[in-house]
Backbone as XML, in Angstrom:
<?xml version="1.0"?>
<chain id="A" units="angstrom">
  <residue number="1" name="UNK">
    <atom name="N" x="-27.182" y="274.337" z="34.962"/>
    <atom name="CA" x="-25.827" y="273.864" z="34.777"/>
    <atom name="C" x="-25.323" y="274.224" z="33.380"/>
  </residue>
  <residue number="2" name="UNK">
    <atom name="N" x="-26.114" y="274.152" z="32.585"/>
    <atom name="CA" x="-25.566" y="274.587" z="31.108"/>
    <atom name="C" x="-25.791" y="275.782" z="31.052"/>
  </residue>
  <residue number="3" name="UNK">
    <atom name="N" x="-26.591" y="276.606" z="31.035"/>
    <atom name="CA" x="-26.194" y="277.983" z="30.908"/>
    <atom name="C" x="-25.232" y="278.377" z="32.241"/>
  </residue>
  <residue number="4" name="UNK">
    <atom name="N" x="-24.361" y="278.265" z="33.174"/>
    <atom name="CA" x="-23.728" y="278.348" z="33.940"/>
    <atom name="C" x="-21.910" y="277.845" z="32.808"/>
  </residue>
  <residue number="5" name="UNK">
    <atom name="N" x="-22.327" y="276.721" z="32.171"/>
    <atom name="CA" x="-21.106" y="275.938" z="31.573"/>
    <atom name="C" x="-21.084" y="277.531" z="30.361"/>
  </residue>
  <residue number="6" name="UNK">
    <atom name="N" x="-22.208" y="277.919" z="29.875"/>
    <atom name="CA" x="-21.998" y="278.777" z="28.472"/>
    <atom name="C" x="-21.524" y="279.526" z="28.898"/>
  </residue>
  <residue number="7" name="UNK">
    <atom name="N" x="-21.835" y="280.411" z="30.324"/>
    <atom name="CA" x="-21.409" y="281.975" z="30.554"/>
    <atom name="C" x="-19.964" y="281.703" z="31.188"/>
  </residue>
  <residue number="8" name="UNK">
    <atom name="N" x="-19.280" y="280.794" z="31.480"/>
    <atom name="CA" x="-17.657" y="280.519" z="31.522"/>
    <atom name="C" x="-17.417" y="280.432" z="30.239"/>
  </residue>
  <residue number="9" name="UNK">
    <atom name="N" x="-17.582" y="280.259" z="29.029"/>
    <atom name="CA" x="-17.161" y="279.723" z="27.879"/>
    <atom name="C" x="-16.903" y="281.081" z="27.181"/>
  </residue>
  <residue number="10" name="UNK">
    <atom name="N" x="-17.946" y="281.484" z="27.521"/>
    <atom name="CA" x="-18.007" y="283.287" z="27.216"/>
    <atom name="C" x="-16.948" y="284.398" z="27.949"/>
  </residue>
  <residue number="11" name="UNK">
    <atom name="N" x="-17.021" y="284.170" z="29.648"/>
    <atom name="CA" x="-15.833" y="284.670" z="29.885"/>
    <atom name="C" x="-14.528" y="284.138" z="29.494"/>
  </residue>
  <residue number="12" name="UNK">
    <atom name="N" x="-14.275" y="282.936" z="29.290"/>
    <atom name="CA" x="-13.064" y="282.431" z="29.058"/>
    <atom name="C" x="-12.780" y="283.406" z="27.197"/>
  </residue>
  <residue number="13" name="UNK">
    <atom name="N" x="-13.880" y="283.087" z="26.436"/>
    <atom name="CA" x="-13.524" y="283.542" z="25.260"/>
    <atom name="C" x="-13.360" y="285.317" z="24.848"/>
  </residue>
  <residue number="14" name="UNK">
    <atom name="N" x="-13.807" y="285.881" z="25.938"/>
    <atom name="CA" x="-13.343" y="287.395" z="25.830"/>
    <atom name="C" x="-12.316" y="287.591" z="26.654"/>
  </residue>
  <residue number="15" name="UNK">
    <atom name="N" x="-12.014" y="286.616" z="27.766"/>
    <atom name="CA" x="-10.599" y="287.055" z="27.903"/>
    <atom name="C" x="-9.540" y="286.769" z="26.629"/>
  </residue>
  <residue number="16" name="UNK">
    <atom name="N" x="-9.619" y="285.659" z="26.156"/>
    <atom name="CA" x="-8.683" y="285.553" z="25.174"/>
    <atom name="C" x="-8.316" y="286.346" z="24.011"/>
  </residue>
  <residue number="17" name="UNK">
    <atom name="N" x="-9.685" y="287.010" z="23.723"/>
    <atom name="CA" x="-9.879" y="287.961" z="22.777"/>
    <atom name="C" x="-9.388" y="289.131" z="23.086"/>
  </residue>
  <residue number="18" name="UNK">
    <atom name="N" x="-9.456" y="290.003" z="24.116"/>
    <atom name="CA" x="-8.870" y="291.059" z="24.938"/>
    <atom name="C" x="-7.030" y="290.815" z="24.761"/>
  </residue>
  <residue number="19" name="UNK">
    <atom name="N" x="-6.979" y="289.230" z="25.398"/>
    <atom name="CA" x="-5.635" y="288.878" z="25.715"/>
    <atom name="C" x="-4.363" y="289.164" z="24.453"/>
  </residue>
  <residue number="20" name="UNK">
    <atom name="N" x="-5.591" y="288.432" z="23.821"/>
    <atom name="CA" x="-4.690" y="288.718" z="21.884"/>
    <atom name="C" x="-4.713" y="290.116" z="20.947"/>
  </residue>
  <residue number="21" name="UNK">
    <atom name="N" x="-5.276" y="291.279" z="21.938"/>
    <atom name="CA" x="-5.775" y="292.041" z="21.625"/>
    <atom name="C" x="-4.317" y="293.103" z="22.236"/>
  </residue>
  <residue number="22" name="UNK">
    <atom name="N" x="-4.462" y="292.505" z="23.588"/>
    <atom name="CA" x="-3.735" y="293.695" z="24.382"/>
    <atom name="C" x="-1.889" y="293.563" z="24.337"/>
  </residue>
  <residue number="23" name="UNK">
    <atom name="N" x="-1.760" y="292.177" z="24.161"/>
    <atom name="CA" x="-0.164" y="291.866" z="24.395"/>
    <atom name="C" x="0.442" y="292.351" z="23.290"/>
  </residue>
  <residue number="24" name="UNK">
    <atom name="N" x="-0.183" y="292.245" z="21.799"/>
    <atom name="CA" x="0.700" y="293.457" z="20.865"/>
    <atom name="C" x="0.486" y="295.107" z="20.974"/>
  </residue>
  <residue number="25" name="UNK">
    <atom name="N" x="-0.384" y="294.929" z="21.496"/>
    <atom name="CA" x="-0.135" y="296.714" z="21.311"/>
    <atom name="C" x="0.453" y="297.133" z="22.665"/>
  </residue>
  <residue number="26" name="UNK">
    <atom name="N" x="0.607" y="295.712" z="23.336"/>
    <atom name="CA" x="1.819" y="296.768" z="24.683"/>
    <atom name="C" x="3.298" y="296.490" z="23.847"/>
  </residue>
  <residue number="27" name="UNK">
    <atom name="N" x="3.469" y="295.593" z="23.290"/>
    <atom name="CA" x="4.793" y="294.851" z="22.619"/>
    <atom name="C" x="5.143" y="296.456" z="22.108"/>
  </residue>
  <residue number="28" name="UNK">
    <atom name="N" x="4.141" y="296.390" z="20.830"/>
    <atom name="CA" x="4.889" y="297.646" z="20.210"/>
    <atom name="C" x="4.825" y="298.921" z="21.310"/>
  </residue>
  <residue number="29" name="UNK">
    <atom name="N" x="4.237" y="299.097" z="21.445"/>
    <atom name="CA" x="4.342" y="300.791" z="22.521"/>
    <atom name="C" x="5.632" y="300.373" z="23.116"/>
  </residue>
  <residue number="30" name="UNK">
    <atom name="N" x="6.105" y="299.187" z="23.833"/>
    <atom name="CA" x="7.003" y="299.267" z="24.536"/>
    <atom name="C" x="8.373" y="299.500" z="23.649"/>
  </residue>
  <residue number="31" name="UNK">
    <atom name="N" x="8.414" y="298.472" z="22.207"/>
    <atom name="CA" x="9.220" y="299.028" z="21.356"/>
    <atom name="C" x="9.829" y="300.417" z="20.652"/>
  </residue>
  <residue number="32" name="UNK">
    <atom name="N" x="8.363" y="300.952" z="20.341"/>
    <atom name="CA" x="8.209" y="301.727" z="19.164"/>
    <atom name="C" x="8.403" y="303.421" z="20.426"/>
  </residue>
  <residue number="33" name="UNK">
    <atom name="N" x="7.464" y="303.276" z="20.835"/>
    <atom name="CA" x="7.003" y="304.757" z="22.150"/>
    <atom name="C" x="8.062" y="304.858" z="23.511"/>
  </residue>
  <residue number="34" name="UNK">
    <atom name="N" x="8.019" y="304.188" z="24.147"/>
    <atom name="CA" x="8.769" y="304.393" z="25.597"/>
    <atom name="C" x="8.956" y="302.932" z="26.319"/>
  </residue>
  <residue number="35" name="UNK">
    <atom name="N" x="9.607" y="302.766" z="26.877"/>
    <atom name="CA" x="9.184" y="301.848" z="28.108"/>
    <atom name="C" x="10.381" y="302.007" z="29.576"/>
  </residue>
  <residue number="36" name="UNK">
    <atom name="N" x="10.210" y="301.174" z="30.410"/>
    <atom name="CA" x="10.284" y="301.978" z="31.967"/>
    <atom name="C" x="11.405" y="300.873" z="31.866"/>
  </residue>
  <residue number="37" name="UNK">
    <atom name="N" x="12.366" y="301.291" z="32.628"/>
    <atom name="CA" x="13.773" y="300.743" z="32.670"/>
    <atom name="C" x="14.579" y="300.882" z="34.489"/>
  </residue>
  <residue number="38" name="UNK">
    <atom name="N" x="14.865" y="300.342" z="34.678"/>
    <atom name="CA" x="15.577" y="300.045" z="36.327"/>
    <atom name="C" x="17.164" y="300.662" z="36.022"/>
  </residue>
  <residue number="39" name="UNK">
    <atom name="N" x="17.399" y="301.787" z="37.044"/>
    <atom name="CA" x="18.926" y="301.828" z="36.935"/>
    <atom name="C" x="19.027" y="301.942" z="38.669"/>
  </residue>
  <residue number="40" name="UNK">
    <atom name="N" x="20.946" y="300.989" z="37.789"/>
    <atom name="CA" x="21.145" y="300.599" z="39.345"/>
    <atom name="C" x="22.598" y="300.679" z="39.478"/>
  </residue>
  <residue number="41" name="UNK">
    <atom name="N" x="23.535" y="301.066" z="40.270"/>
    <atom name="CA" x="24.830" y="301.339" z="40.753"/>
    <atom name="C" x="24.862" y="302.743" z="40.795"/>
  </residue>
  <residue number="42" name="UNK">
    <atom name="N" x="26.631" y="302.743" z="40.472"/>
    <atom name="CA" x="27.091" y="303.985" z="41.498"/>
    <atom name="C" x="27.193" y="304.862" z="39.888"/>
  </residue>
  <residue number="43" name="UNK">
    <atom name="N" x="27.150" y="303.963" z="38.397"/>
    <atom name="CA" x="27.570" y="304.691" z="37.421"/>
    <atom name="C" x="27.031" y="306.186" z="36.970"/>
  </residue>
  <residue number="44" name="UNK">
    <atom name="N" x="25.747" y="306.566" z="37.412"/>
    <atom name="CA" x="25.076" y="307.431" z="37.561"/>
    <atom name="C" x="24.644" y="308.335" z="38.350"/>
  </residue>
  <residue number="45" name="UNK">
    <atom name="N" x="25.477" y="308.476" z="39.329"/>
    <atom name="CA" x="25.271" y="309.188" z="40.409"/>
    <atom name="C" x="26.102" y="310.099" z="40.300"/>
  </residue>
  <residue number="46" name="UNK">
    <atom name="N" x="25.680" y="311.470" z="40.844"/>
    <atom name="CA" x="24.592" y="311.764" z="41.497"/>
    <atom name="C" x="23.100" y="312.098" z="40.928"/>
  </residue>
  <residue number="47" name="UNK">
    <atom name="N" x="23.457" y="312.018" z="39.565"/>
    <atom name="CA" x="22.088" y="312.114" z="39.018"/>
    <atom name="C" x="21.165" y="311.418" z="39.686"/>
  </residue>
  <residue number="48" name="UNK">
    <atom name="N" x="21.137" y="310.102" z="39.093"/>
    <atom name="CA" x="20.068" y="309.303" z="39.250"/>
    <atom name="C" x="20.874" y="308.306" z="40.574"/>
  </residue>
  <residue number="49" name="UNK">
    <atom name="N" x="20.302" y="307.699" z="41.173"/>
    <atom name="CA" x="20.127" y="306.666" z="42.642"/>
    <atom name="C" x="21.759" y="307.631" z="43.552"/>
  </residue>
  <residue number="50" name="UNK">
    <atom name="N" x="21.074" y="308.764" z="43.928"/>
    <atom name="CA" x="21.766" y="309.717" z="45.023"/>
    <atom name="C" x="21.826" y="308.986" z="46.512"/>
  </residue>
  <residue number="51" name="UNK">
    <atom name="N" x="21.110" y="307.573" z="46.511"/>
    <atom name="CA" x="21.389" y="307.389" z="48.111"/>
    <atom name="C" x="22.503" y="306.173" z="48.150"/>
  </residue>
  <residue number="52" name="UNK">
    <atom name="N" x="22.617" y="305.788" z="47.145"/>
    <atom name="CA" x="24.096" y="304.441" z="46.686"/>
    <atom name="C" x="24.141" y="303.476" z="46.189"/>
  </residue>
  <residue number="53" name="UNK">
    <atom name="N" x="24.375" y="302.599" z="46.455"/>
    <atom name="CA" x="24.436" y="301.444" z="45.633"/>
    <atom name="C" x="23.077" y="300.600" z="45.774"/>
  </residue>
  <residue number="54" name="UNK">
    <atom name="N" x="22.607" y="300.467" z="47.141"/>
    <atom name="CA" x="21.171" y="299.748" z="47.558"/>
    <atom name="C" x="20.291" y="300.648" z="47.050"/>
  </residue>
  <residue number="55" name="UNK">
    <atom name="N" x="20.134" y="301.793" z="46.944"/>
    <atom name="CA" x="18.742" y="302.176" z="46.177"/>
    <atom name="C" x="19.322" y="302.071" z="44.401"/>
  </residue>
  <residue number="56" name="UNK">
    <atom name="N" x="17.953" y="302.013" z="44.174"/>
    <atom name="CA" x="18.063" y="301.878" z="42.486"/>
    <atom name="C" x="16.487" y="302.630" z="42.342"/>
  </residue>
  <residue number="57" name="UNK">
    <atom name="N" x="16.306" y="303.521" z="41.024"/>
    <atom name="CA" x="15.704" y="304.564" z="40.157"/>
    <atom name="C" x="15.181" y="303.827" z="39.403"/>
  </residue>
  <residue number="58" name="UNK">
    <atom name="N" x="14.015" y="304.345" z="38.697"/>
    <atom name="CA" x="13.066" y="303.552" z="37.512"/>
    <atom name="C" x="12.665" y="304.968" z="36.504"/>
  </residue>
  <residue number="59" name="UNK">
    <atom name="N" x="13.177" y="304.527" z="35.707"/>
    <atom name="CA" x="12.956" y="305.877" z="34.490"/>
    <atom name="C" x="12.213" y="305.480" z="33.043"/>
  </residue>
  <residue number="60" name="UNK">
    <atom name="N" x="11.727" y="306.267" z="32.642"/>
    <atom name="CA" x="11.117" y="306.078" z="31.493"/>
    <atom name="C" x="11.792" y="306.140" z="30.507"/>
  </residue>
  <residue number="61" name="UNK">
    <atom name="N" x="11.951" y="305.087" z="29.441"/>
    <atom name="CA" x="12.998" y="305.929" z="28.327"/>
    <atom name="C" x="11.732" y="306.236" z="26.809"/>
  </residue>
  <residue number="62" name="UNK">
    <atom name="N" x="12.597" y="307.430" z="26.663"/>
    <atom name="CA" x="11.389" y="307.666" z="25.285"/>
    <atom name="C" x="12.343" y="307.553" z="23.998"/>
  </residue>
  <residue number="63" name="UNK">
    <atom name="N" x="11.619" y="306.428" z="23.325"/>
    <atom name="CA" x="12.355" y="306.139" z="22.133"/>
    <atom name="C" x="11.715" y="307.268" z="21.275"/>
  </residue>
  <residue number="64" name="UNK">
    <atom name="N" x="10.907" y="307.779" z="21.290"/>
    <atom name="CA" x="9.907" y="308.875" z="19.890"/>
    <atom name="C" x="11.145" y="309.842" z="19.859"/>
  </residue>
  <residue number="65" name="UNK">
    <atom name="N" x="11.639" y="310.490" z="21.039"/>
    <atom name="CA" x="12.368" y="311.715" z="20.666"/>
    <atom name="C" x="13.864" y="311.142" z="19.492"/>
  </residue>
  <residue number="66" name="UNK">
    <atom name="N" x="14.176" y="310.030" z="19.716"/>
    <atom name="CA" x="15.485" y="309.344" z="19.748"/>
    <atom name="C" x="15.462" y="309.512" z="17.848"/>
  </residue>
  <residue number="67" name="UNK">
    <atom name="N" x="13.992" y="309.018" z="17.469"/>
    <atom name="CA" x="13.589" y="308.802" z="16.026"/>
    <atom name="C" x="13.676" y="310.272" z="15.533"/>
  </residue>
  <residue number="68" name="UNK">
    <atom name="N" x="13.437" y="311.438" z="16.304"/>
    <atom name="CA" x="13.262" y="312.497" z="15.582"/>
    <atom name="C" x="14.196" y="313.485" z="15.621"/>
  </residue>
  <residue number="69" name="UNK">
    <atom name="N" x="15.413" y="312.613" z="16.390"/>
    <atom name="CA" x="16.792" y="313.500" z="16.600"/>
    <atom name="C" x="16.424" y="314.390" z="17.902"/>
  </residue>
  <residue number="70" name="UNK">
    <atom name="N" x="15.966" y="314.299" z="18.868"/>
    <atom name="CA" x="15.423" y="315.547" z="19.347"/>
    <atom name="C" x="16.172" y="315.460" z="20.517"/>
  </residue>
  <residue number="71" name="UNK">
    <atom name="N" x="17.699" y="315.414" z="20.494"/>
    <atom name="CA" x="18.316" y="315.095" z="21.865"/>
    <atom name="C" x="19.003" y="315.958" z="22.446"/>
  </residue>
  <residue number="72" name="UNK">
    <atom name="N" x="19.603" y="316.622" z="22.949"/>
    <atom name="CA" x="19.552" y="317.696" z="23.275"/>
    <atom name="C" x="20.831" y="317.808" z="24.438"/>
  </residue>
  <residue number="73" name="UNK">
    <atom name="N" x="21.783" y="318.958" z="24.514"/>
    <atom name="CA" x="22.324" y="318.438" z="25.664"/>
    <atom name="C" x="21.856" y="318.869" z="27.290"/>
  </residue>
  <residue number="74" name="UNK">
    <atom name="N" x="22.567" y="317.489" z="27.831"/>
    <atom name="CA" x="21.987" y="317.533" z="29.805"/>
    <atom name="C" x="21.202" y="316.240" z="29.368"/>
  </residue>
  <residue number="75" name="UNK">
    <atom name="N" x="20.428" y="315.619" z="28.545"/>
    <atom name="CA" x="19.570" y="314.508" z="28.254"/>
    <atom name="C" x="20.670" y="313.187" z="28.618"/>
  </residue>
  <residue number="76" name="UNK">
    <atom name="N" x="19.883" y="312.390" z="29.333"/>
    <atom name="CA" x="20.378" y="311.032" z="29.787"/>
    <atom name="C" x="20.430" y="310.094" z="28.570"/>
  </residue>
  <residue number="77" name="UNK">
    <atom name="N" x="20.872" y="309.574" z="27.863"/>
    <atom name="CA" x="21.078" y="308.856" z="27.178"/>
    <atom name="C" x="21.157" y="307.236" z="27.319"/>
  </residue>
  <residue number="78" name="UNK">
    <atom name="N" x="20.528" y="306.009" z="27.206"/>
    <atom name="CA" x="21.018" y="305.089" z="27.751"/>
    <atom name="C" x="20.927" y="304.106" z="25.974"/>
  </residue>
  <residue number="79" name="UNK">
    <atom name="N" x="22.137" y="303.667" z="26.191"/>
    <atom name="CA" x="22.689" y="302.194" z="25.385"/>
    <atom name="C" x="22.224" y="300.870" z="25.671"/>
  </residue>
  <residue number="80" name="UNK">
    <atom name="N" x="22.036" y="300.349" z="24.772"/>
    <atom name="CA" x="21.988" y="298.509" z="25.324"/>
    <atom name="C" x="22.445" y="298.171" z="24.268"/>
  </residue>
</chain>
């Protein structure tokens, strides 16, 4: 029973460690590098969501190029 109680104590404590490990370095990547974004209506079409208003597109946006000027024209651009 006690070594049963230690080896939960142990998994519990490397998840947490992992946990505190992993949620900033997705934070920043998602900040700093790229992260995946939902577009949805008719404002973009026909580019992106070509079948109408009920489908909606999932795109990556890359902030790295944005930092290094590297934009180019035909490049999608999105604001918030």
């Amino acid at each position: 029973m006690a070594q049963a109680q230690g080896l939960g104590r142990r998994y519990i404590r490397a998840f947490f460690k992992g946990f505190f490990v992993a949620v900033p370095v997705t934070v920043t990547f998602l900040d700093r590098v790229a992260c995946v974004a939902r577009v949805e209506g008719a404002s973009m079409q026909p580019s992106l969501n070509p079948g109408g208003r009920q489908a909606s597109d999932v795109v990556l946006l890359n902030h790295w190029s944005i930092r290094n000027y590297d934009v180019q024209r035909g490049d999608i651009v999105s604001l918030v």
